[in-house]
PASEBA-1860 file (N, C-alpha, C; in nm, 3 decimals):
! residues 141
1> XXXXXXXX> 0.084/-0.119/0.000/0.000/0.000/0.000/0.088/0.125/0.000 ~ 0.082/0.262/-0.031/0.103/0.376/-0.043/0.099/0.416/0.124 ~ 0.264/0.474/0.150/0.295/0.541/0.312/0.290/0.671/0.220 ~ 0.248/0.776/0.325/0.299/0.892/0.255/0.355/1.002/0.353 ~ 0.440/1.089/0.354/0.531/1.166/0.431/0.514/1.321/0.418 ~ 0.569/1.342/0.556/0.555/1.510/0.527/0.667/1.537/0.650 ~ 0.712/1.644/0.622/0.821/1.676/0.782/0.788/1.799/0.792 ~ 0.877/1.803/0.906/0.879/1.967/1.020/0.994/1.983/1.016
9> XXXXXXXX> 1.022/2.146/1.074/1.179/2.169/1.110/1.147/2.233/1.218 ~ 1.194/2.261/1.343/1.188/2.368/1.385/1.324/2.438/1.457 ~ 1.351/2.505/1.464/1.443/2.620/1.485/1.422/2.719/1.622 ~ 1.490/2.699/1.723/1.510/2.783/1.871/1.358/2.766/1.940 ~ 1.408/2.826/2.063/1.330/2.743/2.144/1.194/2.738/2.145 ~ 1.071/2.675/2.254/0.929/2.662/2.232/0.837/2.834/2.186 ~ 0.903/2.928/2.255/0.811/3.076/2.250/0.815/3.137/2.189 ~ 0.976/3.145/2.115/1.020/3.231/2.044/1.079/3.182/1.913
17> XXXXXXXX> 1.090/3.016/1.868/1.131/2.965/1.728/1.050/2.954/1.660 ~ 1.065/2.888/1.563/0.981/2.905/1.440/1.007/2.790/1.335 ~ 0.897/2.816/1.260/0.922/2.611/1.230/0.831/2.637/1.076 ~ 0.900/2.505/0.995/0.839/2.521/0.852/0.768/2.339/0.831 ~ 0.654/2.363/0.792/0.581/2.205/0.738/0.590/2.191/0.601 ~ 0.646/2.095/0.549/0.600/2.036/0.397/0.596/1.906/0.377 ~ 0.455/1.932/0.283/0.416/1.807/0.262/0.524/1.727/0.148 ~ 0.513/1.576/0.174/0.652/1.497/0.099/0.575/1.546/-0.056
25> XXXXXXXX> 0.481/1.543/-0.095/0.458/1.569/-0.244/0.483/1.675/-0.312 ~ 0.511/1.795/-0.224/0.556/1.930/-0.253/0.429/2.028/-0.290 ~ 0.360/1.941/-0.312/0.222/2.041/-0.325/0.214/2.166/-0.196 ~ 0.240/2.200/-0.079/0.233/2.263/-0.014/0.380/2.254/0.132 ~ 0.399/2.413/0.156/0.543/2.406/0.235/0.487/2.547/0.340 ~ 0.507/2.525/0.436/0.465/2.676/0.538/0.516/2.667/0.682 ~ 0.514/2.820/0.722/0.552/2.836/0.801/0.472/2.782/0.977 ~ 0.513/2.760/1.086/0.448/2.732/1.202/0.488/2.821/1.285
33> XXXXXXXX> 0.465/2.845/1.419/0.515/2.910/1.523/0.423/2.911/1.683 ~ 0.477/2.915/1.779/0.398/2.939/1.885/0.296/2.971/1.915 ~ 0.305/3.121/1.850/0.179/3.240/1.799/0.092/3.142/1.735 ~ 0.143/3.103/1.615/0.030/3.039/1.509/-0.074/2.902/1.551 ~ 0.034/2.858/1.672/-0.029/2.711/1.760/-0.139/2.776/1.838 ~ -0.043/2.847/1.929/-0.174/2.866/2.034/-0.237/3.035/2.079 ~ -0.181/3.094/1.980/-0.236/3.205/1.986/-0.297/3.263/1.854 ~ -0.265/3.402/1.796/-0.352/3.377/1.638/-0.256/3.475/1.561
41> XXXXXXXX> -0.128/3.387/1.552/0.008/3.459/1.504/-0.024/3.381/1.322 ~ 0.044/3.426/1.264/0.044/3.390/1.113/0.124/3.271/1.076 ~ 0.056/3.138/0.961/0.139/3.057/0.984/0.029/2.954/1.042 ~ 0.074/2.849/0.964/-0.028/2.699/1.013/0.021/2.651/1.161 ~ -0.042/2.515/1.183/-0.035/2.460/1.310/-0.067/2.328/1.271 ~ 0.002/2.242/1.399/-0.052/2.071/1.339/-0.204/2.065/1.375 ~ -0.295/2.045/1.432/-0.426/2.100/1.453/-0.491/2.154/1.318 ~ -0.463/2.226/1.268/-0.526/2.295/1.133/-0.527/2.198/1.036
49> XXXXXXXX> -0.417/2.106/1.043/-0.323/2.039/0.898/-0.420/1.905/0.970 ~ -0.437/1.891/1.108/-0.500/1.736/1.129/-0.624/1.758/1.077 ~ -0.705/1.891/1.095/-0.816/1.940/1.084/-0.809/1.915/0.888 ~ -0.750/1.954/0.829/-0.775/1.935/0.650/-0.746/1.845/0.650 ~ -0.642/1.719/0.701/-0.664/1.609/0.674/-0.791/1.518/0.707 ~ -0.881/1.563/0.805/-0.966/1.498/0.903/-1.101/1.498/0.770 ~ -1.117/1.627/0.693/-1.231/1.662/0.614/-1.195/1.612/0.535 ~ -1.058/1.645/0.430/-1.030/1.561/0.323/-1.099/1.414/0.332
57> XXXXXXXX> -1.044/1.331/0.427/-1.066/1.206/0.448/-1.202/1.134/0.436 ~ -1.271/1.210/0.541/-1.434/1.195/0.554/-1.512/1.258/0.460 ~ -1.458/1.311/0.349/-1.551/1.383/0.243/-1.563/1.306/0.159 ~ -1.418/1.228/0.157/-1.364/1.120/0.036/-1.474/1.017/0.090 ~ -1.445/0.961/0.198/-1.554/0.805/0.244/-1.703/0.851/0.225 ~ -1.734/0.972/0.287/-1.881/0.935/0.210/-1.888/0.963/0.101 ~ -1.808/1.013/-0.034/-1.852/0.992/-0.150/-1.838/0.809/-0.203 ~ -1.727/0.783/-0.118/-1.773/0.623/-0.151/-1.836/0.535/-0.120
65> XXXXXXXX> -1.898/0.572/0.039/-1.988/0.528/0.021/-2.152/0.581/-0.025 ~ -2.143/0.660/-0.041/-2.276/0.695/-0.070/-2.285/0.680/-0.225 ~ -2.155/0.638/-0.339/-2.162/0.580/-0.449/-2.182/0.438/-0.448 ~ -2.094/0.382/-0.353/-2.165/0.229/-0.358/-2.299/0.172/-0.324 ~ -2.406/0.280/-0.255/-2.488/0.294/-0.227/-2.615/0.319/-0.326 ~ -2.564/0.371/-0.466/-2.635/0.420/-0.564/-2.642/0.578/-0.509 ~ -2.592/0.663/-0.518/-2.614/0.797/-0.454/-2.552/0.927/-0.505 ~ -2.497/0.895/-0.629/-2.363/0.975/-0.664/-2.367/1.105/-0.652
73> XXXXXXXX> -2.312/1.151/-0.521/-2.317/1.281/-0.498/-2.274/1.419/-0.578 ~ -2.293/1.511/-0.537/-2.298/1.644/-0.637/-2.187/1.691/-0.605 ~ -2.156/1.746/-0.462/-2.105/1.800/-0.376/-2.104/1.748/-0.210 ~ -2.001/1.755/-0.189/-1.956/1.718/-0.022/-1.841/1.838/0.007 ~ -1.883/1.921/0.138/-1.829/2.043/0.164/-1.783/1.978/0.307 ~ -1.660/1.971/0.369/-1.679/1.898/0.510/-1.603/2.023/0.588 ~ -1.602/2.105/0.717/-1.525/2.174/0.757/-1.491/2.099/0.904 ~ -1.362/2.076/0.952/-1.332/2.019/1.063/-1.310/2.111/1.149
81> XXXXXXXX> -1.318/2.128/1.293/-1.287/2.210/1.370/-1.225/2.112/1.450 ~ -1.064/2.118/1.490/-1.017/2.083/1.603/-0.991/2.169/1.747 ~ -0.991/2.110/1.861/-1.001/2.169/1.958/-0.885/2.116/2.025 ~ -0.740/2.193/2.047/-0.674/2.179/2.149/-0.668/2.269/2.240 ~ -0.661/2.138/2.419/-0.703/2.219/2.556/-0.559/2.138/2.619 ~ -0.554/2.233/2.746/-0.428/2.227/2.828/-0.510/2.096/2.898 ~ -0.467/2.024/2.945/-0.504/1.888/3.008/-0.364/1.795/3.098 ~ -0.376/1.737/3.223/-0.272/1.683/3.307/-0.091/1.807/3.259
89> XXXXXXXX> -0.124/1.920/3.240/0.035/1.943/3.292/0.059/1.928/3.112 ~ 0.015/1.926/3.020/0.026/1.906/2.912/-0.094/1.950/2.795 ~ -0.118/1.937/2.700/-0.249/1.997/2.586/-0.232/1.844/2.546 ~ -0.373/1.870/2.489/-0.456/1.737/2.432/-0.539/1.764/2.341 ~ -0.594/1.661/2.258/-0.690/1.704/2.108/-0.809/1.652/2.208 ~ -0.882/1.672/2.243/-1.037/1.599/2.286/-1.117/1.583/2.192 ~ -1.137/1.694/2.120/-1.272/1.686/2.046/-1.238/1.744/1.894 ~ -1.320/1.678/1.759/-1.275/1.760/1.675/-1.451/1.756/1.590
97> XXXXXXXX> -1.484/1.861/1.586/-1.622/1.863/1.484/-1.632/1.858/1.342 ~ -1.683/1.759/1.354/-1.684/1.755/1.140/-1.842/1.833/1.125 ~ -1.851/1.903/1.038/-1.937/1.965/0.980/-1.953/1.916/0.863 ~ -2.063/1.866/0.785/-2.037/1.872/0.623/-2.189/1.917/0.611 ~ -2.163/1.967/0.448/-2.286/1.978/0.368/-2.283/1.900/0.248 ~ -2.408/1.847/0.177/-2.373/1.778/0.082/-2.510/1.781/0.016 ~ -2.462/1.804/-0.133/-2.582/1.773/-0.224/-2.600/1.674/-0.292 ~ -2.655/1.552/-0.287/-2.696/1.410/-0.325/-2.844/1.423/-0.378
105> XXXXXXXX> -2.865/1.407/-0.494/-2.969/1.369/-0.543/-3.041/1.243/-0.529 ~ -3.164/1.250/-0.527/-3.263/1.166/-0.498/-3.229/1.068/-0.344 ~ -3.130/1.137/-0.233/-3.108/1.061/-0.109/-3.206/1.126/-0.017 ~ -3.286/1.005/0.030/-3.367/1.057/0.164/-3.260/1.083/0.284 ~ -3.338/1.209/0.410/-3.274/1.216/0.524/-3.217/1.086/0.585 ~ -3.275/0.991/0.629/-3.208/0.903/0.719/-3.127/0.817/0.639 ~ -3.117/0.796/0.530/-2.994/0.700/0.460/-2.894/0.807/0.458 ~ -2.901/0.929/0.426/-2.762/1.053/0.441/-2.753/1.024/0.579
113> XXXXXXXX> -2.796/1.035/0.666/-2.699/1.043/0.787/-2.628/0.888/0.863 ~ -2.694/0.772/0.779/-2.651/0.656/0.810/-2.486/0.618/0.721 ~ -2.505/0.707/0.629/-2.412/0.688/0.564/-2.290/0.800/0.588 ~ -2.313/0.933/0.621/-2.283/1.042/0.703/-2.160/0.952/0.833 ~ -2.250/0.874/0.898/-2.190/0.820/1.085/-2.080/0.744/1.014 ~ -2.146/0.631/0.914/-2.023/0.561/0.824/-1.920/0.611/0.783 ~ -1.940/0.731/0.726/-1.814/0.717/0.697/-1.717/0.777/0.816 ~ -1.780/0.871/0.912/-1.695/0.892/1.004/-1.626/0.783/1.078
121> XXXXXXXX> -1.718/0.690/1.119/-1.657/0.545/1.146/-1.556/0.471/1.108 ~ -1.527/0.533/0.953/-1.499/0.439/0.888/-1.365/0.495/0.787 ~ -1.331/0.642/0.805/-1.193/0.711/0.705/-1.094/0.652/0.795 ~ -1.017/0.661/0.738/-0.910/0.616/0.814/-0.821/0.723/0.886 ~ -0.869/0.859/0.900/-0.819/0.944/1.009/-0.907/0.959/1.094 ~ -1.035/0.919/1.113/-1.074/0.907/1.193/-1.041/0.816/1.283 ~ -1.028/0.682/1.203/-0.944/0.572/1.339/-0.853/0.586/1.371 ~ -0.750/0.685/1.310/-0.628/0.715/1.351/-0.631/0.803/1.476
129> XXXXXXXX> -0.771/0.868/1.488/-0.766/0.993/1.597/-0.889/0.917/1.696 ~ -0.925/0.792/1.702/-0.957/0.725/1.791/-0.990/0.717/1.947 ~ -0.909/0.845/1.990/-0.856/0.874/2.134/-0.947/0.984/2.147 ~ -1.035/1.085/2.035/-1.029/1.176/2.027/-1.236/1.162/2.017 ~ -1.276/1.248/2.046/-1.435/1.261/2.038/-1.463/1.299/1.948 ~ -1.515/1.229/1.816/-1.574/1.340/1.679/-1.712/1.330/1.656 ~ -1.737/1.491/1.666/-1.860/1.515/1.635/-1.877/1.532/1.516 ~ -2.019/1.502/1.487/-2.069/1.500/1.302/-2.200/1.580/1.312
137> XXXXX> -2.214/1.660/1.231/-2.297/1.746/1.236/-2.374/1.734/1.033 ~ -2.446/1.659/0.970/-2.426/1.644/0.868/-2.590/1.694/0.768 ~ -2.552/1.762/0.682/-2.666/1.814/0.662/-2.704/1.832/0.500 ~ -2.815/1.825/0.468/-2.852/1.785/0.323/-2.860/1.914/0.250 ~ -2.774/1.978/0.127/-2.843/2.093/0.069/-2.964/2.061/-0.065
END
């Protein structure tokens, strides 16, 4: 199967260094920083990057499943919100909210949201973040 990679650098110490992410495909390279983690300095954060990977993922599974389903969707919009909190002497991810919208033709309400829980169940960053509470909030346009 396909591993795929991305690194960090970072440079002087926790308050005051500064740090660059790129992804191994080169499609995208940016800056990080303290500010940008936990305050609202310029510049991504791992949180943000778990957060686009988290939607990417779950936007992708329910278009497959809701194609294997007969359902072939129009549009799937997913926005993730992660939440990191100070916890034991340390920060922790607790909770991360998936939001999506999606336009599927001819799908009734309760098969979208059965298939909605699925795929959250079921991307594989979601099981990767396992430890973590995800809310789904999923809604038909």
């Amino acid at each position: 199967m396909v591993a795929r990679k991305a690194d960090a650098e970072w440079q002087g110490d926790l308050r005051s260094g500064q740090g660059r992410v790129s992804l191994g495909s080169g499609a995208w390279s940016g800056p990080y920083s303290f500010r940008s983690r936990f305050e609202s300095g310029d510049g991504t954060n791992p949180e943000e990057l778990i957060g686009a990977a988290h939607a990417g993922c779950f936007s992708m599974a329910l278009a497959a499943g809701l194609s294997a389903a007969g359902h072939k969707p129009e549009r799937i919009r997913t926005t993730a919100t992660v939440h990191i909190e100070q916890q034991d002497g340390g920060f922790a991810i607790p909770r991360i909210e998936l939001v999506t919208e999606a336009r599927i033709p001819g799908i009734d309400e309760a098969e979208f949201q059965t298939q909605a829980e699925t795929a959250k169940a079921n991307c594989p960053v979601s099981k990767a973040l396992a430890g973590t509470t995800i809310e789904l909030e999923a809604r038909l346009l």
